[in-house]
N, C-alpha and C positions, 0 to 999 in steps of 0.2 A: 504493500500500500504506500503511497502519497504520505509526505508531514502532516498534512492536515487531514488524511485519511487517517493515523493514527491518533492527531491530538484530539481528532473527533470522536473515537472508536474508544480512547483511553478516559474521556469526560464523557459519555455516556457510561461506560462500563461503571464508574465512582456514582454518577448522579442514578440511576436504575439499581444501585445495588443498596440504595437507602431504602426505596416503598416496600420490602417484606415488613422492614422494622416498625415504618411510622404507622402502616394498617397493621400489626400486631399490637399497637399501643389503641391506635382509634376504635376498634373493635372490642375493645374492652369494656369501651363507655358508651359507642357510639352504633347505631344498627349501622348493616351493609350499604344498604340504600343511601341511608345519610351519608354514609363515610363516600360514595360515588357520589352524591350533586354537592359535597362542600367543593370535592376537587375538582367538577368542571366548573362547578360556577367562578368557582377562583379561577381558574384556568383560560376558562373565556374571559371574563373582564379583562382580563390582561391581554388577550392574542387578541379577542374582537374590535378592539376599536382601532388595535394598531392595523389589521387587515382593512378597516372601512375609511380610513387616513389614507392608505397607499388605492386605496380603488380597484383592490383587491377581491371584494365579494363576490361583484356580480360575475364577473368574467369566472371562477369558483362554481359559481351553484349554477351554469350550463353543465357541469359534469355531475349532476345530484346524484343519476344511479351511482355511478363508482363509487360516488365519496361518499353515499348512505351507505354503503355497502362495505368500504373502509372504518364505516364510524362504528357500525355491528360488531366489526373482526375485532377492534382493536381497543373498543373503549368500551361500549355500551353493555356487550356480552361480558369481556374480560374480565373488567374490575369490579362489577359485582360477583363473580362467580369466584375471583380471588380472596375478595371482604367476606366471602359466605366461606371459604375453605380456611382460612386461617382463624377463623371463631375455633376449629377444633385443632386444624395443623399449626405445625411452630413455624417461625420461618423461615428457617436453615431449611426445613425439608419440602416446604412449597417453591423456594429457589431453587434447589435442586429439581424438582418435577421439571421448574421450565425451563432447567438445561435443554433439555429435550428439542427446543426448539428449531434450532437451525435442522434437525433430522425431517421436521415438516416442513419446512422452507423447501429444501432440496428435493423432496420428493415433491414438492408443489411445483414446483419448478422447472422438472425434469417433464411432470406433466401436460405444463404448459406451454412447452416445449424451447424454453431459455437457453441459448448459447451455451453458458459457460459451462465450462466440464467440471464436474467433483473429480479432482487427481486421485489417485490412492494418497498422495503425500496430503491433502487436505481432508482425507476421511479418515488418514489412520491422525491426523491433528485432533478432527471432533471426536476420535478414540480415546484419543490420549483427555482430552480436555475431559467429559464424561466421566473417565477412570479416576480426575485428579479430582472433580466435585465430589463422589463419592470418596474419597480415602478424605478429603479435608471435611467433609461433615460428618461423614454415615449416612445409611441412608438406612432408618429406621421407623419402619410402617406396620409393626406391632400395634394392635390395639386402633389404629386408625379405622374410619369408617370409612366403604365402599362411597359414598356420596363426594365428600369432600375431596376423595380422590380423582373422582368421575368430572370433577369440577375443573380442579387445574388440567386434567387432559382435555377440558374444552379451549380451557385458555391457549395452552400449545398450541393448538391448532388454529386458534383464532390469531395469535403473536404470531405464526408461521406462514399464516396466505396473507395478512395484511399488507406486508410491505409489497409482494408483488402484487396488490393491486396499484398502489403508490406508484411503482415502476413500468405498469402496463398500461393502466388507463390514467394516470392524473400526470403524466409528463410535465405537463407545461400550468401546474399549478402551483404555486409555491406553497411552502410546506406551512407556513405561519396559518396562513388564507385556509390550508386543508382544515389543518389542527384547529382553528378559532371554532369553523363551520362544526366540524364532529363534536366538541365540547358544548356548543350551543346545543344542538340538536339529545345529545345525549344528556344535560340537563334538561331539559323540557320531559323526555320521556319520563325521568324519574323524578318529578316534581310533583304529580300527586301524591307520592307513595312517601315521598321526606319532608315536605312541606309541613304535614304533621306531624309531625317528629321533630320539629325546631326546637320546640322545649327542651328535648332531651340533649341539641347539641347545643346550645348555649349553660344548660345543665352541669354539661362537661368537665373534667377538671384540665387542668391549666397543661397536661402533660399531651391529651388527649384532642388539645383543641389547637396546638402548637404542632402537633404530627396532621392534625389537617390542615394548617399553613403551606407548612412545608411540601405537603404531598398535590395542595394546590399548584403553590410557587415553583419550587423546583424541579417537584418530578412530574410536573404535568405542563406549567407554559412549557418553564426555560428547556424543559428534556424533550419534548415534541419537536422543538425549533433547531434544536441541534440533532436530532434521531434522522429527520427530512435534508438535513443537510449532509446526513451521512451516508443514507442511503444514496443520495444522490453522487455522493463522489464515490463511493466503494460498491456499489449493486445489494440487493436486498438479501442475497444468501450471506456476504462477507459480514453485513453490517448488525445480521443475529449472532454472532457469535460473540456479541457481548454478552450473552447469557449465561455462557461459561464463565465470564469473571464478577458478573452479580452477587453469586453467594461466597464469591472468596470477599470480595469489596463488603460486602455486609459482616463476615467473621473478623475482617480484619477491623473493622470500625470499633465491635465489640471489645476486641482487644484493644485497640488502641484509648478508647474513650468510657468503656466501661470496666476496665481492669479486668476482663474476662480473660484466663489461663490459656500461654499458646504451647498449645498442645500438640503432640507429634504428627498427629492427623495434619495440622496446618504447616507445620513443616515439610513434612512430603508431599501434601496435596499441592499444598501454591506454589511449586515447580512445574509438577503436570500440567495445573491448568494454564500458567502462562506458556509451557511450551506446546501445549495443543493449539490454545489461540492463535502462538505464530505459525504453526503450521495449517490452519486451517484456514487463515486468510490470506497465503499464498496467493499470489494471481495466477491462474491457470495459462499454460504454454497456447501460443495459438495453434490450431487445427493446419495441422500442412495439406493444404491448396490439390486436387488429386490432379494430374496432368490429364488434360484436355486434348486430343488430337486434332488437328487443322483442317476441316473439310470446305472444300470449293462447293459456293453457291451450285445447287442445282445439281 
């Protein structure tokens, strides 16, 4: 990758690897639903007015199917179906479920029938990256319920075709203008269902209402504006493989700011996984050209 295909790749990787934490504190106090409309409504106030400044809307919502159909994958379904698995999962191990992703990406991908090749030196990366989430967390699903599981593998799937829609049908949208529209939209849908429930998050205690700040601010504006900028310079398969360094960015946060114990797990795990990641954002060799024979008209 590009400099700035890394400084992109390396500041999503940090900013995506905090929402396990702050929806494992919101959800404490906060229902699922509420915990999704605090973060887009914060989220659009902030991206919508700067999209209707630049004259960015309209030209936007002539693409409504894709980008309603981008808003389902990637927000509306998602993060409630996240807020509702982490009531019961931890979040080291709902991070880890959505390691899983780039493996959907790529088969969506494959399907769709995208250029670039998954090398073996980029699959056996997402091998390695996979092998290194599980030794730095465990991956411990004892006692868990079938539901909550069945939840994050929607997410996968929905974190995994998103971006190629981004990269197939919204080309020529900017990603601010995408991101304002989906947060708009996905607040509206769940504004009956939280609007009730106001009491409860103003209720809140001071820990629970600062993790939906933050889940508004940073991992919802500023990480959408930078996610669209990343896809756009690294393609939608290279640019999920932030997924692999989420749950290390989240153990590592614990340790650093929660004096959480670095344990041999993290030791040997956050080598794998940085070295999966580089190999699995490799840029692929191009396709050698097959020789063409010269035939005269007629």
């Amino acid at each position: 990758m590009s400099r700035r295909g890394w400084a992109l790749f390396l500041t999503m990787s940090v900013i995506w690897g905090v929402p396990y934490l702050l929806i494992k504190v919101a959800v404490g106090d906060v229902s699922p639903v509420s915990v999704v409309f605090a973060r887009c409504v914060i989220g659009a106030a902030l991206l919508l007015p700067w999209t209707i400044a630049r004259g960015q809307l309209r030209p936007a919502l002539r693409h409504w199917k894709p980008l309603l159909l981008f808003t389902v994958l990637e927000m509306t379904g998602p993060w409630l179906l996240l807020a509702y698995a982490e009531q019961s999962l931890s979040s080291s191990l709902t991070g880890l479920l959505v390691a899983g992703v780039p493996f959907v990406a790529a088969i969506a991908a494959r399907v769709a029938g995208e250029e670039e090749r998954l090398t073996p030196v980029r699959l056996l990366g997402m091998g390695i990256g996979v092998v290194g989430i599980a030794v730095l967390l465990g991956l411990d699903v004892e006692g868990a319920q079938l539901l909550p599981l069945l939840a994050v593998g929607l997410v996968v799937v929905g974190y995994g075709t998103a971006p190629l829609v981004v990269s197939r049908a919204l080309p020529g949208v900017p990603g601010v203008a995408a991101s304002s529209v989906a947060l708009a939209v996905t607040a509206l849908v769940y504004a009956p269902f939280a609007v009730p429930r106001l009491g409860q998050v103003t209720a809140a205690p001071a820990d629970a209402l600062l993790s939906l700040l933050a889940l508004g601010v940073l991992c919802t504006a500023v990480a959408l504006a930078v996610f669209f900028a990343l896809i756009r310079e690294v393609g939608p398969q290279r640019a999920l493989v932030i997924t692999f360094v989420n749950p290390a960015v989240a153990v590592l946060l614990g340790v650093l700011l929660l004096d959480e114990p670095f344990t041999l797990g993290l030791a040997l795990g956050l080598p794998l996984v940085l070295t999966g990641c580089v190999l699995a954002t490799r840029r692929s060799p191009p396709r050698a050209e097959p020789a063409v024979a010269a035939v005269a008209p007629g």
